[in-house]
C-alpha positions as CSV (number, residue, x, y, z in Angstrom):
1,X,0.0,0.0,0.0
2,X,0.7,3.4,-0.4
3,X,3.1,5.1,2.2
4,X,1.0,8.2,2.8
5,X,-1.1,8.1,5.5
6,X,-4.6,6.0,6.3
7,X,-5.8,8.2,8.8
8,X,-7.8,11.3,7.7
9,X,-8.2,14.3,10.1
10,X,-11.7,12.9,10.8
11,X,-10.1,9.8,12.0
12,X,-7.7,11.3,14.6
13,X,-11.0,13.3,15.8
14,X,-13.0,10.2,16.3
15,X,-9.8,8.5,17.8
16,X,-9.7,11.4,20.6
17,X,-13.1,11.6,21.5
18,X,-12.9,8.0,21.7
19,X,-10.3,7.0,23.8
20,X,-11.1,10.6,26.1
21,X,-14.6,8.7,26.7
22,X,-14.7,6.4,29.7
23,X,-15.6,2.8,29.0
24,X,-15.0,0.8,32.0
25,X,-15.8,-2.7,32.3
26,X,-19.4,-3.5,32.3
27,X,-19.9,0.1,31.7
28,X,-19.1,0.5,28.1
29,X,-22.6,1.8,26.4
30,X,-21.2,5.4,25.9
31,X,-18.1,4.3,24.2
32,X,-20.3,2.1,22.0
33,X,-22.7,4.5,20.9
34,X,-19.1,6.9,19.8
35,X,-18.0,4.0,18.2
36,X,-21.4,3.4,16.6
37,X,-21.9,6.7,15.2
38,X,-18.7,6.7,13.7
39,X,-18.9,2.9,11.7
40,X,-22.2,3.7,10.8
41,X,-21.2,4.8,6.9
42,X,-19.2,2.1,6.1
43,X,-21.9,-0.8,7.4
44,X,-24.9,-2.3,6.1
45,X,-26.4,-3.1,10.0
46,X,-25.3,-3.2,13.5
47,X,-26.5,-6.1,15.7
48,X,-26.0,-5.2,19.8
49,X,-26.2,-8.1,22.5
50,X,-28.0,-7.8,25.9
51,X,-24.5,-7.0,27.7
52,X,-23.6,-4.3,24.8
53,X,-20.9,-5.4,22.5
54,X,-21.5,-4.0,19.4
55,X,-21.1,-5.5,15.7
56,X,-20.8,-3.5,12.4
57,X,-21.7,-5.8,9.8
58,X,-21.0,-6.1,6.3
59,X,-23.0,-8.3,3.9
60,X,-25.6,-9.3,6.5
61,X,-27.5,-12.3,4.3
62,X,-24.0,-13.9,3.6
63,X,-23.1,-17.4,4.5
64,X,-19.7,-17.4,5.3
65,X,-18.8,-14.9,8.1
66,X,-15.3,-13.5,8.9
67,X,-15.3,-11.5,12.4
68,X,-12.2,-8.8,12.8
69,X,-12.5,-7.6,17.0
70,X,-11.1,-5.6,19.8
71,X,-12.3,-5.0,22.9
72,X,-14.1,-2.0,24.2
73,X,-13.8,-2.1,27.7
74,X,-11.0,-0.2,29.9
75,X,-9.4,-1.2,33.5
76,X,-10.9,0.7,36.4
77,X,-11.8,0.6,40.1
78,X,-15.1,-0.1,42.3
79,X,-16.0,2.1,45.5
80,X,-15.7,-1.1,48.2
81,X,-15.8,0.5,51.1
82,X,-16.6,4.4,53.0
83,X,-15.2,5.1,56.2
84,X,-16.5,7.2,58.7
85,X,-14.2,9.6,57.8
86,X,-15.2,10.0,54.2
87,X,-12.5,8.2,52.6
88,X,-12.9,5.5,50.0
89,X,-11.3,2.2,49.6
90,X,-11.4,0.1,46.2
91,X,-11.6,-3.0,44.9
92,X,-9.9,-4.1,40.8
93,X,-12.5,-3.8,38.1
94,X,-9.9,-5.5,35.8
95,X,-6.4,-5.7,36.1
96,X,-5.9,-2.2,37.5
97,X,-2.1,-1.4,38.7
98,X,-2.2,-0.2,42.5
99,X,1.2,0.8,42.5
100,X,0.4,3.3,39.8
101,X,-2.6,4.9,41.8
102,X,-1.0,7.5,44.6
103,X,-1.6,10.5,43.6
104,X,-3.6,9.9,40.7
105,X,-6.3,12.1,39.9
106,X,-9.9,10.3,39.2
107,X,-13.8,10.3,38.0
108,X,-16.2,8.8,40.4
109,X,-19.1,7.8,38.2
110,X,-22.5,8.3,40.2
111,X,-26.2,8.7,39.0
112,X,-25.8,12.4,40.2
113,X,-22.8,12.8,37.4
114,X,-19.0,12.4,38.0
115,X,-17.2,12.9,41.5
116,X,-13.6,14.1,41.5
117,X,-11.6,12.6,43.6
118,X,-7.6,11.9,44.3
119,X,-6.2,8.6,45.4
120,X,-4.5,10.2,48.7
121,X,-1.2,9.1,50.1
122,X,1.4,10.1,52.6
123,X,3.9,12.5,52.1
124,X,7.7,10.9,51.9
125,X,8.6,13.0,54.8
126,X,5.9,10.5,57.3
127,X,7.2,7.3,55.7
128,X,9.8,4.8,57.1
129,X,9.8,7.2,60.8
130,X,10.7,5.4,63.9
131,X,12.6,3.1,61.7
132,X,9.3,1.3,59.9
133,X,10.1,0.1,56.8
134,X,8.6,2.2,54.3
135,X,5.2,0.9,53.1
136,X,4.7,0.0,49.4
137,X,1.3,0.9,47.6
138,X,-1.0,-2.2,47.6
139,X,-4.3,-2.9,47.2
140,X,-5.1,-3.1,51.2
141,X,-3.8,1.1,52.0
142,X,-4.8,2.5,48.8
143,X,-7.7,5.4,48.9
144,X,-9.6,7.8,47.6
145,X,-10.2,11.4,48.9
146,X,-12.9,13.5,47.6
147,X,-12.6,16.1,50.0
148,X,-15.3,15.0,52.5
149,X,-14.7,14.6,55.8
150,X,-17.8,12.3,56.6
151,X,-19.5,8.8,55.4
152,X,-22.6,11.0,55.1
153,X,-21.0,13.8,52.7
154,X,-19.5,10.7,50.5
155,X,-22.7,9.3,50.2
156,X,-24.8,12.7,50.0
157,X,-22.3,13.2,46.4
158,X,-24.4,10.0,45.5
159,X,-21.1,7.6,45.6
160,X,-21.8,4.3,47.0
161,X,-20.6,0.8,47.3
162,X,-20.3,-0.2,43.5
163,X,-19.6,2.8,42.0
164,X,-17.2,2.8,39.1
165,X,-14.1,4.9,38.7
166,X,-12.1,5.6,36.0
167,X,-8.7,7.9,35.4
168,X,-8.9,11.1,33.5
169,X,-5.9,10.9,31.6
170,X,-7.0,11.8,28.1
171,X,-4.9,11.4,24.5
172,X,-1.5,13.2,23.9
173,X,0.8,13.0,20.7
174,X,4.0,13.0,21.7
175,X,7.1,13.2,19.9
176,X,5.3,13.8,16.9
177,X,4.0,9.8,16.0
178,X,3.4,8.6,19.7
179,X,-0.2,8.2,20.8
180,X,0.0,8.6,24.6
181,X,-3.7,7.6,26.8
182,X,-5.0,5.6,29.4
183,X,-7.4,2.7,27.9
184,X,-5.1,2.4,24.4
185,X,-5.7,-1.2,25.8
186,X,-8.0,-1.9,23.7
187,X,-9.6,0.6,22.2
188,X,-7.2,1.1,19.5
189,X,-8.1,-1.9,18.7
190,X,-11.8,-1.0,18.2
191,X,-10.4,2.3,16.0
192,X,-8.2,0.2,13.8
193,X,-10.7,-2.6,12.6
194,X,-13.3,0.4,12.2
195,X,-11.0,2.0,10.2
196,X,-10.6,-1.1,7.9
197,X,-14.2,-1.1,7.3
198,X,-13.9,2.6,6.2
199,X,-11.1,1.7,3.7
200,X,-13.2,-0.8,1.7
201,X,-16.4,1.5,1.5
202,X,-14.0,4.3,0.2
203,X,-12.1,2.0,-1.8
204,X,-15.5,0.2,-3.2
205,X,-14.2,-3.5,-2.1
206,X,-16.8,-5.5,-2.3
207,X,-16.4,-9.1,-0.1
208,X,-18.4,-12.1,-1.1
209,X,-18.5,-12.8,2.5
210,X,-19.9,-11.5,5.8
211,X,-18.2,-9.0,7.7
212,X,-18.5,-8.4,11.6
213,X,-16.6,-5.8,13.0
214,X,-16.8,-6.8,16.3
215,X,-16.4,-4.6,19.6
216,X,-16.9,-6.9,22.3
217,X,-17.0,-5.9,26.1
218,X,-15.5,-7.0,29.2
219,X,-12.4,-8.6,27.8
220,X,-10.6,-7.6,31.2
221,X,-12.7,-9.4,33.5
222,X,-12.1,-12.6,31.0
223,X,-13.4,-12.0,27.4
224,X,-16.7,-12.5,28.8
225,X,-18.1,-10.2,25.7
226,X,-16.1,-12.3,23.3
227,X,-17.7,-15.3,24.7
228,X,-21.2,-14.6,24.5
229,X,-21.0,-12.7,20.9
230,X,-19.1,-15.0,19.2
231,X,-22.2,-17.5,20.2
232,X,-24.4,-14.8,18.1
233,X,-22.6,-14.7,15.2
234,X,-21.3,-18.3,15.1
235,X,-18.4,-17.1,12.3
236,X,-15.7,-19.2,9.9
237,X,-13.1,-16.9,10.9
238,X,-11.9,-14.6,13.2
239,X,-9.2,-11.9,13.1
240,X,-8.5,-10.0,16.6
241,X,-6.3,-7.4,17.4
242,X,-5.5,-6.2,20.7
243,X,-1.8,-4.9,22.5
244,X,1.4,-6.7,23.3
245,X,4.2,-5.5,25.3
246,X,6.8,-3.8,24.0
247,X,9.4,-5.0,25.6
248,X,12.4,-3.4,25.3
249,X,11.9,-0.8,28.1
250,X,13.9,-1.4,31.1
251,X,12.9,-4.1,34.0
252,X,11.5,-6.8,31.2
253,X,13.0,-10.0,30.9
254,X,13.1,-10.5,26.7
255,X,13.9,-14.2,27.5
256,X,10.1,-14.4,29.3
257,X,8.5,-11.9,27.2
258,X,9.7,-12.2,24.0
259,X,11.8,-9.8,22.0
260,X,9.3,-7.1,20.6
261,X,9.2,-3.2,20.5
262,X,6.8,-0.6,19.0
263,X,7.3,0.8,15.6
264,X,8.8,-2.5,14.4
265,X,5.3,-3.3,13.2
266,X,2.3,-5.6,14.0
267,X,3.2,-8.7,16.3
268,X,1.7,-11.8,14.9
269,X,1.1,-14.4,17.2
270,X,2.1,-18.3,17.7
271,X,-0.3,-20.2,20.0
272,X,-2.5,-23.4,20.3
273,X,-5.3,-21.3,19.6
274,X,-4.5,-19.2,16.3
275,X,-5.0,-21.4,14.0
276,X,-2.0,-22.2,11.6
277,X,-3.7,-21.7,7.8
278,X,-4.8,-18.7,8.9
279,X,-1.9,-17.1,10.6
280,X,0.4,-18.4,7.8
281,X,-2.1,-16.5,5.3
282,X,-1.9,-13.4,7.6
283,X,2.3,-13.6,7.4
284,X,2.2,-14.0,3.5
285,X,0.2,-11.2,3.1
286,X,2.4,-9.1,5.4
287,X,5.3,-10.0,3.0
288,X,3.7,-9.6,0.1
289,X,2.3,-6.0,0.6
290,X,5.9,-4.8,2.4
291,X,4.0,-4.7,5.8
292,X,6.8,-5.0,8.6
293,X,5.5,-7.4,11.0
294,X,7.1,-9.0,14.5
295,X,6.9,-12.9,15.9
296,X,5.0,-13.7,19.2
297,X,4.5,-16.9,20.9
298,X,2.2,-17.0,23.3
299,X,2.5,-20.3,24.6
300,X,-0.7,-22.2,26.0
301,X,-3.2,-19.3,25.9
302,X,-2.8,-15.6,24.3
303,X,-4.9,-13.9,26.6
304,X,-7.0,-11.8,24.7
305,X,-10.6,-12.2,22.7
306,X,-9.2,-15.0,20.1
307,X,-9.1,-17.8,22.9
308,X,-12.7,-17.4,23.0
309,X,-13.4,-17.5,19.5
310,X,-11.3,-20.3,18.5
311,X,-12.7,-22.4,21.1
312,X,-16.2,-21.2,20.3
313,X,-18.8,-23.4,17.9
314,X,-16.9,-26.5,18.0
315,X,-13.8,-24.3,16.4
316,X,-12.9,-21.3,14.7
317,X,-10.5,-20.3,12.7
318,X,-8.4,-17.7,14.7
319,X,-5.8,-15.5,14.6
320,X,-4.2,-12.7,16.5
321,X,-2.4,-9.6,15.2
322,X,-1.0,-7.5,18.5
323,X,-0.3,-3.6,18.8
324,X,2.7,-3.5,20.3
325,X,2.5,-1.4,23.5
326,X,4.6,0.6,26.8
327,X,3.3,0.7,30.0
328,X,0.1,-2.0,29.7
329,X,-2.2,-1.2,32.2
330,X,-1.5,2.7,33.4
331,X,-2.5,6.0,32.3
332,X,-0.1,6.6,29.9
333,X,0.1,3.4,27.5
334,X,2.2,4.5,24.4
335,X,2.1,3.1,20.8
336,X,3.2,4.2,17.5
337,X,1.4,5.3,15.2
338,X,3.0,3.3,12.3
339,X,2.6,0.4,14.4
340,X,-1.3,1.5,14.3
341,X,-1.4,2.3,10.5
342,X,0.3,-1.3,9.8
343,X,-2.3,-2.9,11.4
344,X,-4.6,-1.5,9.6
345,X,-2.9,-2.1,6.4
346,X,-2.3,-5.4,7.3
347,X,-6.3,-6.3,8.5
348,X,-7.7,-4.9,5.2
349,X,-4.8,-6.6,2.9
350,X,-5.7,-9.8,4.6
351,X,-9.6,-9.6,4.4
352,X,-8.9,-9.2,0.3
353,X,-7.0,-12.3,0.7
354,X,-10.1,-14.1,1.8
355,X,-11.6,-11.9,-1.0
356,X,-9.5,-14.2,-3.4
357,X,-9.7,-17.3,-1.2
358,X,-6.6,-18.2,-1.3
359,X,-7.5,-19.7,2.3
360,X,-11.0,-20.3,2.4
361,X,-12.6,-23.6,2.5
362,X,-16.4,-23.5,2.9
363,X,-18.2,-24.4,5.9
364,X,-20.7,-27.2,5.3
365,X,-24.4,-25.2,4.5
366,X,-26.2,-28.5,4.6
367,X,-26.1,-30.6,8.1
368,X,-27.2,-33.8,6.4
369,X,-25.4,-34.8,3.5
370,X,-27.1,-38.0,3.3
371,X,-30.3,-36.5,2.7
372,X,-29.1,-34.5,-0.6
373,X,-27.8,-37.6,-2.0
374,X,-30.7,-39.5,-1.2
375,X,-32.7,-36.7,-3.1
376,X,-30.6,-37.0,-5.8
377,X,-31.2,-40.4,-5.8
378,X,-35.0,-39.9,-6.0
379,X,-34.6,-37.6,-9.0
380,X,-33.0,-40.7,-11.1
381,X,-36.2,-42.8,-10.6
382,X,-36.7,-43.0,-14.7
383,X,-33.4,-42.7,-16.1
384,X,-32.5,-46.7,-17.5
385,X,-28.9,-47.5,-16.5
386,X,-26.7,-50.1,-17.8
387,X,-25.1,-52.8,-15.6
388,X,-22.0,-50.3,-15.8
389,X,-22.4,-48.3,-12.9
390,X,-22.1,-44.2,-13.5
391,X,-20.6,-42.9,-10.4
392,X,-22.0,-40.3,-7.7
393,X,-20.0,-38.7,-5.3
394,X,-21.0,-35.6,-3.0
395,X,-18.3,-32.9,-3.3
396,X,-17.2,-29.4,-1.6
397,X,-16.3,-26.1,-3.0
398,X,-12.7,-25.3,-1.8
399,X,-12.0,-22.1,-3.1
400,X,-12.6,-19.6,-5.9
401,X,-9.6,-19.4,-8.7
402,X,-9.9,-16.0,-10.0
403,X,-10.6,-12.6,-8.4
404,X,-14.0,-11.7,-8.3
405,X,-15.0,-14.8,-11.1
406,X,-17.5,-17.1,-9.3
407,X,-17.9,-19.4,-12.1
408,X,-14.4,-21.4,-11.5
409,X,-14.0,-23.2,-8.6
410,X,-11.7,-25.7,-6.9
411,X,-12.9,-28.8,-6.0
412,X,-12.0,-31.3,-3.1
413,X,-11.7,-33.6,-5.1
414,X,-8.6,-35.5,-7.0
415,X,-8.5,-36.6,-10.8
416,X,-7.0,-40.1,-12.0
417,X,-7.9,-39.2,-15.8
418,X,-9.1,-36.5,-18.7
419,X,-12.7,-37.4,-18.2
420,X,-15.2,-34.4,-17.7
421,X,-17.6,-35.0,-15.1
422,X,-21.0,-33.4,-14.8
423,X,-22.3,-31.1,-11.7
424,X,-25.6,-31.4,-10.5
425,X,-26.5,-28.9,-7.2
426,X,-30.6,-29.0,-6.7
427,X,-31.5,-31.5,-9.0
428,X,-30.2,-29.7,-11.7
429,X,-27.3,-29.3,-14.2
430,X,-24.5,-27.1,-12.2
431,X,-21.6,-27.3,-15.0
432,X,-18.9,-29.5,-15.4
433,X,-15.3,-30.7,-14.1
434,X,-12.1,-30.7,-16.2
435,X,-8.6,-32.3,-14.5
436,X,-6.0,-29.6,-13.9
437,X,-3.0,-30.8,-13.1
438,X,-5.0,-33.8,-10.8
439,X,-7.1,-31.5,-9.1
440,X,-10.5,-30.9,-10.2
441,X,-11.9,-27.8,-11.3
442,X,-15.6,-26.7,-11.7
443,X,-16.5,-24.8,-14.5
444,X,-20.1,-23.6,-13.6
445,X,-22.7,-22.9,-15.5
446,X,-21.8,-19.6,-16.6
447,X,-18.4,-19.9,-17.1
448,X,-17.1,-19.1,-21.0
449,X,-15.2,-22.2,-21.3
450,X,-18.6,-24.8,-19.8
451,X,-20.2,-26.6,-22.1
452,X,-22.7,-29.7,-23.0
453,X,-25.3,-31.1,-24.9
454,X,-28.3,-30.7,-24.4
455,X,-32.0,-30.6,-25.7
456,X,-34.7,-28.4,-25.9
457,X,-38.5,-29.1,-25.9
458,X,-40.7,-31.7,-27.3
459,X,-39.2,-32.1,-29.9
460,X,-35.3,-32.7,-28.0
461,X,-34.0,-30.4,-30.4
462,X,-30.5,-31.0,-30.0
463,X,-27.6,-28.1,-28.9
464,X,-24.8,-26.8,-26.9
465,X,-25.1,-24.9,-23.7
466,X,-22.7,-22.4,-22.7
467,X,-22.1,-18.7,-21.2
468,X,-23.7,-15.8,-22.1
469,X,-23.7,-11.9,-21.9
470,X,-25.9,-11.7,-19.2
471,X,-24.3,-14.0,-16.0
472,X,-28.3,-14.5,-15.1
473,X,-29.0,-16.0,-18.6
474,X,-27.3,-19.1,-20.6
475,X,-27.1,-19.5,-24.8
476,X,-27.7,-22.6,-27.0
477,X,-25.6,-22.7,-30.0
478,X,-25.7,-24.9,-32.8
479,X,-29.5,-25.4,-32.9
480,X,-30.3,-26.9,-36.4
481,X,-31.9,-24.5,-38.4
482,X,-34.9,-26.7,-38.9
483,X,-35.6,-27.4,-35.6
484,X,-39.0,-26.4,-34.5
485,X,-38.5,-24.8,-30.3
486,X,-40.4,-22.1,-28.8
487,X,-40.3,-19.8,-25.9
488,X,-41.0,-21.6,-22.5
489,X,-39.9,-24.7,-24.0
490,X,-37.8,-27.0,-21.7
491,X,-33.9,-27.2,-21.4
492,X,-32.5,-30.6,-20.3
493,X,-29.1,-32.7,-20.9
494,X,-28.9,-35.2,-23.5
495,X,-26.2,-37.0,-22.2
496,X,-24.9,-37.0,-26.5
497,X,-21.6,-36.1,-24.6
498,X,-21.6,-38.3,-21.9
499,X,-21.0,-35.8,-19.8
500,X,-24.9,-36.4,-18.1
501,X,-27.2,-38.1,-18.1
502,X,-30.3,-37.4,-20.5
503,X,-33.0,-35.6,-18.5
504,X,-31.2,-33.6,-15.8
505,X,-33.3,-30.0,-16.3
506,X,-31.2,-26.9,-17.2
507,X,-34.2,-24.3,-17.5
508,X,-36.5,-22.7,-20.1
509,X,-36.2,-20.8,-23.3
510,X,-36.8,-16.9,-22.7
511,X,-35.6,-16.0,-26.4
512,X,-35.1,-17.9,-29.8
513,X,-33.0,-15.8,-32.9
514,X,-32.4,-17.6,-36.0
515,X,-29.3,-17.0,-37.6
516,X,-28.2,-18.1,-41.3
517,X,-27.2,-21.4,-40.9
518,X,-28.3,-22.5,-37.2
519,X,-30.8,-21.0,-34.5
520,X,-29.3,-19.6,-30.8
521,X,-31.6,-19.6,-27.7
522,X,-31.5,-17.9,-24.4
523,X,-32.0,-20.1,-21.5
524,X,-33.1,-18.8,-17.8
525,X,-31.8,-21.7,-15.7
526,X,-33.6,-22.7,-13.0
527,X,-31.2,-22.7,-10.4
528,X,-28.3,-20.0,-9.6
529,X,-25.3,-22.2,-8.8
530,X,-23.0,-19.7,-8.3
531,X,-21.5,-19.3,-4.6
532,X,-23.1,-22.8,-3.9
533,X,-20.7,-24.3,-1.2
534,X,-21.6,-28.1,-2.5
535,X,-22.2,-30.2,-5.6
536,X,-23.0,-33.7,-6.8
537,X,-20.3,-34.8,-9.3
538,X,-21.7,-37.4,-12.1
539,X,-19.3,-39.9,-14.1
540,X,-20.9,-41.8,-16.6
541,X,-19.4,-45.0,-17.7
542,X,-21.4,-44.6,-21.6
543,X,-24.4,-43.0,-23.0
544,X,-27.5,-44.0,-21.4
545,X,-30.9,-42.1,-21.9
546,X,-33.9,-41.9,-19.9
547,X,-36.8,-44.4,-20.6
548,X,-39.6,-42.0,-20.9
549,X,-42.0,-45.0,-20.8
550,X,-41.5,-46.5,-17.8
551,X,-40.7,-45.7,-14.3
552,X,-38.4,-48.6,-13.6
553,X,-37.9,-49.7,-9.6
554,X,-35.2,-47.8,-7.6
555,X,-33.9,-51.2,-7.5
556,X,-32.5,-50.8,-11.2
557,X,-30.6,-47.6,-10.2
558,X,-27.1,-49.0,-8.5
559,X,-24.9,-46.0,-6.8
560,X,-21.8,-45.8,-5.3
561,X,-22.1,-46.5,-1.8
562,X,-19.0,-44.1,-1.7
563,X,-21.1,-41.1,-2.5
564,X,-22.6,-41.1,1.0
C-alpha cells in the first residue's frame, strides 16, 4: 500500500473523542454509541447483544462470516468500602495497577454525574519514621479522597458501594507519532478494525463474505463479551487485534517476554489457539504487501478475545495480530502510530485475501449430506442404466480461482484421468469438471469455457449450452436451423456427450434468434449455482438415456455407496 497516510483528520477526531470517553468494564454503552456513530457509513447493520458489545456488519445475508474484533472495555476501580471519615477504599474492576494509583487524579461515576476525587497518600517526609520500613502501595492502603470529611458527605455526592471509577488521563501526541492515553488497551483496537471497514467503503471493495466488525466488552474481567457474541454470530473466521508488550523498556526480561518493540510493526502471534492456515495467510500477506511485521508466541493461551473464539462453535479459525505497546495497564500506554497504520494495512490486505480465497474452505451449509444424496437419488427414478455403474459422489467447494470470477472453482476432489464430469446442485445441471494438473476444477454454468449437450423441448431439439452476456441467462448454440422450439420450451441434458445423463433440467427458453445457418436460444436456468458451497459430481461410464416410458424400480438404479 501506499506510504501516505490512512488516517484522515476525521479519523484522529474520532480517535480522541474515543479513547477521552470512559468505557469501563461492564460500563461500556457510551463508548459504543461513539464507536457506533462513527462505523455507521461504512456498514450495512449493527446487531448489539443484551450486555452491549456492538457488531458493524457487512454483507448481512452472507453465509460465510469472517469477524475482525477488539475490545471495548477499559481497567478501572469499584468504591468497596466508606469510612466514617469519608474516605474511599477500592476493589480491581480489571487488572488495574495499584502501585500506579497514589496520587492519581480520578472520576467517580454516580447517577448524580462524576465525582472528583484523588487517590491520597502520605507525604515521603511521614514514611519509614521510627525506623518502619517504608510501606509499598498495595491494594489493602490505597484510597480515595474526595474532600469530604464524613461517610454522610460521601454518600450525599451520590457515591456508593459499586460505584465505578475511572482515570482522566486523556490522548496526547508525543514526539510527533506517539499516541499517549490511558485505555489504548483496547480501544485502539476498536479504532483500527473500524478504520478497515472505512477503507473498503471508500475504496469500493466489495467481499463475497460476511463481515462483523466486532467490539466486544469485558475482555478484562475474562473475554466474557467475546464469549457470549461469538455464540451470536457463530463465524468461519476470526481476526483479533489487541496490544502486546513492548518489551524493550527497562525491567522486562526478553527471554520471558519475548523480544518485541513498538514501531517495528504488528506482532503476529504463535499459539495453540491461532489457528496455523490462517496465521500463515496473515504472514504471507504481510510479505507480500511490504507490511513490517514481528513474531509472538504466546505459549498455551494468548490472553486476549481469540481464545474465546477459536474455542467457540466446535472451532474457529483464529488468529491474532497485537499492537505493540509501553506501559500495559497505566495512564499513559504508548504506541506508534506506524505500528497503528500497519495494522490496519495489514487487516484490510488480509480480508482481500479471503476476498480471493486463497485460504478459504467453505463451511458445510447443509447438516445432512445423506439427505441430498438420497434426493438425488429420488430424481434418477426413470433414467435406464446399464449394468455399468455411472458414479456419484457428494463434493465441496474449496476455493474460488480467480478474483472476483464465481464461475471457477476448486474442488476437493482428486483426478486419476481426462474425463469431464458433470455437476448437478438442486437436482439440476450445475456445470462440469475438467482435470488440472490432478485436481478438479468446476467450470459452472456460466463460465465461457462450460459446455454440454443438451436438448430443448418436445421435440429434444439437440444443442450446446454455454455462457452468455448476461451472467443471469445461458445460450444454446448450434441449434439446427430446422428445428422447430419455442419460448417456455424445456432445457435438459442429453447425455450426446456423456458428460450427463439425459433428462437432468437446465431451465426454459426466454428467447429464440435464427441465424443463417443455425438458431441460438436464451436459457433462464432454473437454479443460480454460483456461490453454492456443494455439488454432486456425475461420471458416466457410456451414454444412457432416460426411458420416458416406464418408471423402472429404484432397485435398477445402482450407486456408489462411496457417495454417501
Amino acid at each position: 500500500m501506499s506510504t501516505k497516510s490512512i488516517l484522515k483528520k476525521s479519523s484522529m477526531t474520532f480517535l480522541e473523542n474515543y479513547l477521552n470517553n470512559a468505557s469501563p468494564t461492564g460500563h461500556e454503552a457510551e463508548g459504543q454509541k461513539i464507536w457506533m456513530d462513527y462505523l455507521k457509513p461504512y456498514v450495512d447493520t449493527f446487531i448489539t447483544d443484551t450486555y452491549g458489545s456492538a457488531v458493524g456488519v457487512i454483507n448481512p445475508d452472507a453465509p460465510y462470516k469472517v469477524v475482525i474484533e477488539g475490545h471495548a472495555d477499559e481497567i478501572s476501580w469499584y468504591v468497596n468500602y466508606i469510612t466514617d471519615d469519608g474516605l474511599i477504599y477500592v476493589i480491581r474492576n480489571g487488572g488495574s495497577d495499584h502501585q500506579i494509583a497514589p496520587s492519581k487524579r480520578v472520576n467517580i461515576h454516580t447517577k448524580k454525574g462524576i465525582v472528583r476525587g484523588v487517590f491520597g497518600w502520605p507525604a515521603i517526609h511521614t514514611r519509614g519514621r521510627n525506623g518502619k520500613a517504608e510501606e509499598s502501595a498495595k491494594i489493602e492502603n490505597i484510597f480515595i479522597d474526595c474532600g469530604c470529611s464524613t461517610k454522610a458527605e460521601v454518600e450525599e455526592l451520590g457515591v456508593h458501594a459499586g460505584c465505578v471509577i475511572t482515570y482522566p488521563d486523556n490522548f496526547e501526541i508525543l514526539n510527533h507519532d506517539k499516541f499517549v492515553c490511558r485505555a489504548i488497551d483496547n480501544r485502539m483496537g476498536g479504532f483500527m478494525i473500524a478504520e478497515v471497514a472505512r477503507l473498503l467503503k471508500e475504496n469500493k471493495k466489495k467481499l463475497p463474505f460476511g463481515l462483523y466488525i466486532v467490539n466486544s466488552v469485558q475482555e478484562e474481567i475474562g473475554l466474557r463479551g467475546a464469549e457470549m457474541i461469538t455464540q451470536r454470530i457463530k463465524p468461519n473466521v476470526a481476526i483479533v487485534t489487541d496490544v502486546c508488550h513492548d518489551t524493550t523498556t527497562p525491567m522486562i526480561d526478553k527471554k520471558i517476554e519475548g523480544d518485541l518493540k513498538m514501531g517495528r510493526g504488528p506482532v503476529i502471534a504463535y499459539a495453540p489457539a491461532t489457528q496455523n492456515i490462517l496465521r500463515e495467510m496473515i504472514v504471507d500477506t504481510a510479505v507480500e504487501n511490504k507490511i513490517p511485521f514481528q513474531r509472538h508466541a504466546t505459549s498455551r493461551v494468548t490472553g486476549t478475545d481469540t481464545d474465546a473464539f477459536a474455542y467457540s462453535n466446535g472451532g474457529v479459525a483464529s488468529a491474532l495480530i497485537s499492537l505493540p505497546l509501553r506501559y500495559m495497564h497505566t495512564t499513559v500506554e504508548m504506541v506508534h502510530r506506524d505500528d497503528v497504520e500497519n495494522v490496519i494495512k495489514l487487516i484490510y490486505e488480509t480480508l482481500l485475501k479471503i476476498e480471493n480465497n486463497e485460504l478459504k474452505e467453505y463451511k458445510v451449509l447443509y447438516t445432512n449430506t445423506q439427505n441430498q444424496l438420497n434426493t438425488l437419488k429420488e430424481s434418477l427414478v426413470n433414467i435406464d442404466l446399464s449394468e455399468n455403474k455411472p458414479k456419484i459422489e457428494l463434493i465441496k467447494v474449496l476455493s474460488y480461482i480467480n478474483y472476483n470470477d464465481f464461475t471457477k472453482v476448486w474442488l476437493d476432489k482428486k483426478l486419476e484421468d481426462d474425463s469431464i464430469l458433470g455437476l448437478i446442485t438442486d437436482n439440476y445441471s450445475a456445470g462440469i469438471v475438467v482435470n488440472k494438473n490432478g485436481n478438479a476444477v468446476g467450470l459452472l454454468n456460466g463460465n465461457k469455457e462450460c459446455s454440454y449437450a443438451v436438448f430443448i423441448g418436445e421435440g429434444k431439439a439437440p444443442g450446446i449450452i454455454t455462457s452468455s452476456e448476461n451472467q443471469d441467462e445461458l445460450q444454446i448454440k448450434f441449434i439446427p436451423i430446422w428445428a422447430q422450439i419455442n419460448k417456455g420450451d424445456e432445457v435438459i441434458t442429453s447425455g450426446m456427450d456423456n458428460i450427463f445423463f439425459e433428462g437432468l433440467k437446465v431451465g426454459t427458453i426466454i428467447e429464440v434468434t435464427n441465424l443463417a445457418d443455425m438458431k441460438v436460444a436464451t436459457v433462464k436456468p432454473y437454479v443460480n449455482v454460483l456461490k453454492k458451497k456443494y455439488f454432486h459430481t456425475y461420471k458416466s461410464p457410456h451414454q444412457f438415456v432416460v426411458n420416458s416410458s416406464t418408471n423402472p424400480s429404484k432397485d435398477k438404479i445402482k450407486i456408489d455407496e462411496d457417495a454417501n
